[in-house]
C-alpha positions, -999 to 999 in steps of 0.1 A, spaced: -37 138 205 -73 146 214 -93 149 186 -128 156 201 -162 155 186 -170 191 193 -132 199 178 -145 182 150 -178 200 145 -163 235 151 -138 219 124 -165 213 95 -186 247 105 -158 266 97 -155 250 60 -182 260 32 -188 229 16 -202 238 -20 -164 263 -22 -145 232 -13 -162 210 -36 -166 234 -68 -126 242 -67 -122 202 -81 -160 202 -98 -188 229 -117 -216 234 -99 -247 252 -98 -267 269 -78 -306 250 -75 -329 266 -44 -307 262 -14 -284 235 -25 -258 233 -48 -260 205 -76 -233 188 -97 -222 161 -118 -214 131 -96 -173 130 -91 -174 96 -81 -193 80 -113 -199 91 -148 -232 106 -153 -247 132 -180 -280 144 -161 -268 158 -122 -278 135 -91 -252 151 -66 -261 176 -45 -244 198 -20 -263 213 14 -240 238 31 -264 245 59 -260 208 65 -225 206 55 -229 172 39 -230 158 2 -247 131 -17 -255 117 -45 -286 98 -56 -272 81 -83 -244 57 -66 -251 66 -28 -220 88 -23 -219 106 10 -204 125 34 -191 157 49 -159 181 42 -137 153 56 -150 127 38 -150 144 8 -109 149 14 -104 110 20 -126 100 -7 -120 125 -34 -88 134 -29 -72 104 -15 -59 118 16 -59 98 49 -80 109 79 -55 130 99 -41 145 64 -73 156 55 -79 172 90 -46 190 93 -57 204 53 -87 219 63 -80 230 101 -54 253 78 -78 269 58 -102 269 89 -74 288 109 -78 258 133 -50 242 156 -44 210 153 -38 192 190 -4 178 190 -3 145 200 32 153 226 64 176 224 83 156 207 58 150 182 56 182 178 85 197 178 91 170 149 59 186 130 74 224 133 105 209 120 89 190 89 67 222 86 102 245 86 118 221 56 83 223 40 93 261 38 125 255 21 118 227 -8 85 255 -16 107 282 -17 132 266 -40 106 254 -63 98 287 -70 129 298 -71 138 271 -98 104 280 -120 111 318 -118 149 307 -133 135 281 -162 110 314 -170 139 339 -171 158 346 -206 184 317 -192 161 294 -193 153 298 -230 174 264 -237 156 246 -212 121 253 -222 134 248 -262 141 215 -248 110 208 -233 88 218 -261 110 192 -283 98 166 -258 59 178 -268 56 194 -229 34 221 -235 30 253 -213 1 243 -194 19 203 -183 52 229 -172 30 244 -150 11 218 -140 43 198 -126 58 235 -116 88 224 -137 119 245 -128 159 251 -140 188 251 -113 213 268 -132 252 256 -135 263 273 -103 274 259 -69 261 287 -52 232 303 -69 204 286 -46 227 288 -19 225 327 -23 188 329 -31 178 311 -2 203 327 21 172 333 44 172 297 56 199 288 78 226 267 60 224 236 82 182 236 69 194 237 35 212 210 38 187 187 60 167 198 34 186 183 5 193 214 -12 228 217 0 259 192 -1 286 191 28 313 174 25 337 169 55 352 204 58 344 219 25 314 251 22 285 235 10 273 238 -22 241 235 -45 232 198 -48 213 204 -83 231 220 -110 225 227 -150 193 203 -147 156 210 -153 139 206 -121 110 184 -112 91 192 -82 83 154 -58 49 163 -36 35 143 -17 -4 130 -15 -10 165 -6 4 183 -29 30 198 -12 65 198 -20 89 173 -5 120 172 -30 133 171 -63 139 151 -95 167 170 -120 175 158 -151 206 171 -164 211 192 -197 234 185 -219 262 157 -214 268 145 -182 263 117 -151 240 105 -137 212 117 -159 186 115 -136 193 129 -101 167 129 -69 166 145 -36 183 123 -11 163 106 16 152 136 43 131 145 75 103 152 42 110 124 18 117 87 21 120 75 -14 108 42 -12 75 57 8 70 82 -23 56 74 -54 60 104 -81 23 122 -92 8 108 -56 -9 143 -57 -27 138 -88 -31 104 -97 -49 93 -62 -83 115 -71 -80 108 -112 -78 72 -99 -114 76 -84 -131 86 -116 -104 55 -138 -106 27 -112 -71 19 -123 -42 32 -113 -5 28 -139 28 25 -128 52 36 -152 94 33 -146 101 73 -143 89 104 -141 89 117 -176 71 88 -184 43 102 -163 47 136 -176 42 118 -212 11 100 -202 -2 132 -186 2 153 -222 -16 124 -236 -47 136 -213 -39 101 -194 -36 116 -151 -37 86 -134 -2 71 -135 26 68 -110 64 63 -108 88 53 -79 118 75 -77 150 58 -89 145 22 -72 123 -8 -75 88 -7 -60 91 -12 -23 64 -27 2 51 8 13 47 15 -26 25 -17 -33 9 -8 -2 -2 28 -13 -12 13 -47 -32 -13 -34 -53 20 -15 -65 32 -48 -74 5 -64 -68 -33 -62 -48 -45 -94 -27 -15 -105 -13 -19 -139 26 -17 -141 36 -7 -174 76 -8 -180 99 -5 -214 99 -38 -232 135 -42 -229 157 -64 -205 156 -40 -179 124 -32 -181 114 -68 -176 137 -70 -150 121 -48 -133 87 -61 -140 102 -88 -123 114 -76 -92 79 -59 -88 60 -96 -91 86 -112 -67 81 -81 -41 47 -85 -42 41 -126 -36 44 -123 1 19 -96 1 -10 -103 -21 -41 -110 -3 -77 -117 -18 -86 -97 -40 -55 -80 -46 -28 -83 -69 -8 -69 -99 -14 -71 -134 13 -64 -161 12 -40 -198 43 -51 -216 51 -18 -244 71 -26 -272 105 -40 -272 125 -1 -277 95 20 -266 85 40 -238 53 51 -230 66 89 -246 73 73 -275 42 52 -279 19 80 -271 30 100 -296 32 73 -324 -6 60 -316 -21 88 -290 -39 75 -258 -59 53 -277 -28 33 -287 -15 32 -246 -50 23 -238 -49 -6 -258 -17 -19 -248 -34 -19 -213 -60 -40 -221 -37 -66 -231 -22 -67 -194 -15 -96 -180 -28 -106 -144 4 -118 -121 2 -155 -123 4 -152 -160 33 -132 -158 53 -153 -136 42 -187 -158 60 -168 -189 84 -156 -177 91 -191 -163 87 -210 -193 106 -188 -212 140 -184 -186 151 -223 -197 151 -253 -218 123 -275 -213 131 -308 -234 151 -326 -205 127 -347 -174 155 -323 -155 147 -289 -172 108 -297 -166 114 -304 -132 129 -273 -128 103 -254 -142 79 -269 -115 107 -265 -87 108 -226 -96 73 -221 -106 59 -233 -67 88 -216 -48 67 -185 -60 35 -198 -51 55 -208 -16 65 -172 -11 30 -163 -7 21 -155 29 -16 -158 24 -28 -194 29 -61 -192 3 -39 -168 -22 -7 -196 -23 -33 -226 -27 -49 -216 -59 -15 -203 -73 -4 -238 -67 -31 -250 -87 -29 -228 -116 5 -238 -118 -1 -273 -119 -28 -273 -143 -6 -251 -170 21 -276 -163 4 -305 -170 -15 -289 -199 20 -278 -214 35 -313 -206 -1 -326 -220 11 -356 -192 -11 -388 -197 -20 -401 -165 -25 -438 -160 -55 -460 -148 -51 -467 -112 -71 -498 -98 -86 -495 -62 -65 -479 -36 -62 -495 -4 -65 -467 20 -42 -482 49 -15 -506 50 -14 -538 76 16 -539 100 42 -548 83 34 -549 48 50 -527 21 33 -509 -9 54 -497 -39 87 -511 -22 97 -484 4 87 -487 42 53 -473 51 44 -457 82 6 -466 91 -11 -445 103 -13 -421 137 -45 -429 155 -54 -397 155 -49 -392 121 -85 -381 99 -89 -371 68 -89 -329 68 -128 -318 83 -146 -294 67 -131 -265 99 -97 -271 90 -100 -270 55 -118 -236 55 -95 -220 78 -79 -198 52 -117 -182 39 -134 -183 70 -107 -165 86 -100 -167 127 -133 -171 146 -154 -139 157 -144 -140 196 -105 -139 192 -109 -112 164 -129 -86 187 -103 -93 214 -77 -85 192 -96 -50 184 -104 -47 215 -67 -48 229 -53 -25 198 -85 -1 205 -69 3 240 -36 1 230 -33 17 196 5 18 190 5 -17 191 -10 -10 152 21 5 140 47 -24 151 23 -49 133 11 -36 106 23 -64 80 7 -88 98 -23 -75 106 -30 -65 73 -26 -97 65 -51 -113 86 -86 -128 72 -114 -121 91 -150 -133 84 -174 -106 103 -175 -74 70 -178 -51 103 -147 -64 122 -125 -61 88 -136 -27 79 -133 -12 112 -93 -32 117 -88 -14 78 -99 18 96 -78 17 125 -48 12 107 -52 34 78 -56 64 108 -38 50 131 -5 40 117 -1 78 104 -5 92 135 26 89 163 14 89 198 -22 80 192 -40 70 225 -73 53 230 -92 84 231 -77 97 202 -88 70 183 -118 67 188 -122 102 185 -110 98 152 -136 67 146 -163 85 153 -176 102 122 -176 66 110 -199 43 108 -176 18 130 -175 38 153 -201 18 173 -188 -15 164 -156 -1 180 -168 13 215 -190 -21 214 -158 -43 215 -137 -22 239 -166 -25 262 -162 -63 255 -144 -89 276 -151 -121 271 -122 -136 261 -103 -119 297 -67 -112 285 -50 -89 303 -49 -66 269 -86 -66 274 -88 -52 306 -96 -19 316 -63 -5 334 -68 9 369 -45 39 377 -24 35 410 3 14 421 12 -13 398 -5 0 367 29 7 343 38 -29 349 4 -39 339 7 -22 307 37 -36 301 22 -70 304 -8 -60 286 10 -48 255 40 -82 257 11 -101 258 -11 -85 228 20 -87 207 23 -127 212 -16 -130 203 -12 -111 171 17 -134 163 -3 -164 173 -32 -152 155 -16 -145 122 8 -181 123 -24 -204 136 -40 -202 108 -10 -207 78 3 -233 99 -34 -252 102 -41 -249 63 -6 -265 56 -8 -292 80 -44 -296 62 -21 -299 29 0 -320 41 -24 -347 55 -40 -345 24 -6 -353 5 4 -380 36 -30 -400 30 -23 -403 -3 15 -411 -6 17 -428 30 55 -421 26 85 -414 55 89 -379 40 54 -367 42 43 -384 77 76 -361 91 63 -331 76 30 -339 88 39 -343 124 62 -315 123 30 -289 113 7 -305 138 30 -302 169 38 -261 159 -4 -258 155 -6 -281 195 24 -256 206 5 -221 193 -28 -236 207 -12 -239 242 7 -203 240 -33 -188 233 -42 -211 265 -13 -196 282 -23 -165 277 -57 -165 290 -38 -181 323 -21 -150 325 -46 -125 326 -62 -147 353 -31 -140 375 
């Protein structure tokens, strides 16, 4: 896909600004500008204003700024190619497909797209017809009034196993069932999947609809029924209310994840719009990640009972090997035999609000519900708290993030153990040969043993240093699907330089979304940003001279020079992420060897040092190749 900067001006010519903006915000006409309320901060007097001759925004109050594609990203939460795709629609505009295959996979997505909007309707046009009187009896019991129905385009499939079948007869059979919409069964006709529920549109963060929640009326099992996973919907990629609570995030700076949808529907009644649910599972990887895009501790709020602990739970445990600086969990316990329905009409907002406040951040969470899961009067029992309490802090990937988890766990342990440590006289810091301290054999120490310097102890906040990061962006810049098969782990790399991190954030938030993405097309992408020049600056760059670096020639010999190029990117990004874990513990452990001098930690020490000498000669090697 080509994406080029006269595309993209054609692109925001074609879109009035001040009609784009004033469908989500009231504004007013002031000389040749438009003025407003600032969307992205609370304000009384108006500081935003709105050029359409310009076609850009701003506000004078908190610095917001940008044009119509900004204003998707920012205010609506879209990514950069979403946003695009949404406004070259309106525009008229074609999108450039980035190959055939790609898409012919679009046209198909775009053909389903067709068939879950066709059966929403369908479904809201049945719930308003004199057989859906029981239904919507049933939802005003629940305190759903007219305008939340139609907000979440709430629908009925009636009892048959046929009826959508027949109204959507227009759509090929085989579609309806890619779709979802249909079952087959071996030989059998298929038949409607949803039957004698109320219907509950799934969009996704643009609104549009992707599947189906049904809750069944009456008697009957399951209760709660969802789409199955399709071309449109991936369950554990979808998070319920995307659509609406990613811009009422912007104006919160929170973001609640609640255990269903009708708990969302609740909250929303309750004029509360920025809550979530995942759809019938526990909250996956792609989840946290899409959470930790709004904002950077969202607030799960589950039922107070078993399984809604349990499932607090499994959301802390998923998220260890994630969390990163800065960003984590925090946890809203409601009252044991309440969901947020039921507390929301008992106490109103105000009364949810306040249970929110009492959140608890993630370490605090995992300490009681530690404490809590045994006995604690044996030396055995306390031992086991300590063994369970720093196999979560060990499942932490992040080197900085695991350390001071560590440490909190230690200090509440020793505060709760309230462990009286004895006077120790003066340490002798190294053993002769031969001799013995505290009865067990001693090693003495490796000659090139030192206490940690101040480099290695920093590794894990200084992050890697500033030449091997801009070779890294400069090899994904020229070789951009390398993003999408590392994604974890470069997400999970710290980088000093603000610049360098902000422009590796960018690449992958655009990137990563888009299949087939060359060089080009990235930076076409990059360029209405501000690092954009920090990115044609490193691709430009070679000092470092790895073969990923290197400009390819066309000719003879040039597919096997990609292929080396991209074998060889992929080791450095494995290098680069391990290095510095592995330098941090081996810090750790000489820290822990100096001061027990015993068999155990020398072997552990030894162990870390000769993986850090081994990833050290694999960079070296690396460098030799490109030389080749």
């Amino acid at each position: 896909m080509t994406l080029t900067p006269q595309w993209l001006d054609e692109l925001r010519s074609r879109i009035t600004l001040s009609t784009l903006i004033g469908r989500t915000v009231k504004i007013t006409r002031a000389g040749r500008e438009y003025k407003a309320c600032c969307p992205f901060h609370n304000e009384k007097t108006p500081s935003f204003t709105i050029n359409d001759e310009k076609g850009f925004y701003h506000c004078f109050g908190c610095g917001a700024h940008g044009d119509a594609i900004r204003w998707m990203t920012d205010q609506r939460g879209l990514s950069f190619m979403d946003a695009v795709k949404e406004l070259a629609g309106e525009a008229g505009m074609d999108v450039p497909a980035p190959d055939p295959r790609a898409a012919k996979k679009a046209e198909a997505q775009a053909s389903l797209r067709d068939v879950t909007q066709a059966a929403a309707e369908w479904f809201v046009q049945q719930l308003d017809s004199a057989n859906g009187a029981p239904a919507r009896d049933y939802l005003a019991k629940r305190g759903i009034s007219e305008a939340t129905r139609r907000a979440f385009g709430f629908g009925l499939a009636p009892g048959s196993r046929t009826a959508l079948k027949e109204a959507l007869k227009k759509f090929p059979t085989a579609m309806l069932v890619e779709a979802g919409m249909l079952i087959s069964v071996d030989d059998k006709e298929p038949y409607d999947r949803f039957r004698g529920r109320l219907m509950i549109p799934i969009r996704d963060a643009r609104g549009r609809v992707i599947a189906f929640g049904g809750r069944i009326l009456g008697d009957g099992e399951p209760k709660y029924l969802n789409s199955p996973d399709t071309p449109l919907f991936d369950k554990g990629r979808t998070l319920f209310n995307i659509d609406k609570a990613s811009p009422a995030s912007r104006q919160t700076n929170r973001i609640i994840v609640v255990e269903g949808y009708m708990d969302v529907i609740a909250l929303a009644e309750a004029g509360i719009a920025d809550a979530v649910a995942p759809l019938g599972t526990a909250l996956t990887e792609n989840q946290l990640g899409m959470l930790w895009r709004m904002v950077p501790v969202p607030v799960l709020c589950f039922d107070g009972d078993a399984a809604g602990q349990k499932a607090a739970m499994r959301a802390a445990t998923r998220a260890l090997p994630l969390l990163r600086p800065g960003f984590s969990l925090a946890f809203a316990t409601l009252p044991a035999g309440q969901d947020p329905d039921d507390l929301v009409r008992a106490k109103g907002a105000e009364g949810f609000a306040a249970i929110l406040e009492e959140a608890q951040p993630l370490v605090e969470r995992l300490w009681a519900h530690e404490v809590a899961a045994a006995p604690l009067t044996t030396p055995e029992e306390r031992a086991a708290l300590k063994t369970r309490l720093l196999a979560h802090a060990d499942a932490i990937q992040d080197p900085d993030v695991r350390h001071h988890y560590r440490e909190a766990f230690r200090e509440r342990l020793d505060a709760l153990f309230a462990r009286a440590r004895p006077e120790r006289g003066p340490r002798v810091p190294w053993a002769p040969s031969g001799h013995q301290r505290g009865g067990g054999r001693r090693f003495l120490p490796d000659p090139r043993l030192q206490p940690p310097g101040a480099e290695t102890r920093s590794i894990g906040e200084a992050g890697i240093a500033a030449p091997y990061i801009a070779a890294l962006i400069g090899g994904l810049l020229r070789y951009p699907e390398a993003l999408a098969r590392h994604e974890e782990e470069l997400s999970r790399l710290t980088i000093g330089n603000p610049a360098d991190a902000e422009l590796l954030a960018a690449m992958l938030d655009n990137a990563i979304a888009q299949e087939g993405l060359d060089c080009e097309g990235l930076l076409a992408i990059l360029e209405p940003m501000k690092v954009y020049n920090r990115a044609t600056t490193l691709l430009r760059a070679d000092g470092m001279h790895f073969s990923f670096t290197r400009r390819l020639e066309d000719g003879e010999g040039a597919d096997a020079a990609r292929e080396t190029a991209l074998r060889d990117l992929d080791e450095y990004i494995g290098v680069l992420v391990t290095q510095p874990e592995i330098r941090a513990r081996l810090a750790e452990a000489t820290a822990d060897y100096m001061r027990t001098m015993d068999d155990e930690g020398h072997a552990r020490q030894q162990k870390l040092r000769a993986m850090d000498e081994d990833l050290t000669r694999r960079l070296a090697a690396l460098t030799e190749n490109s030389q080749r």
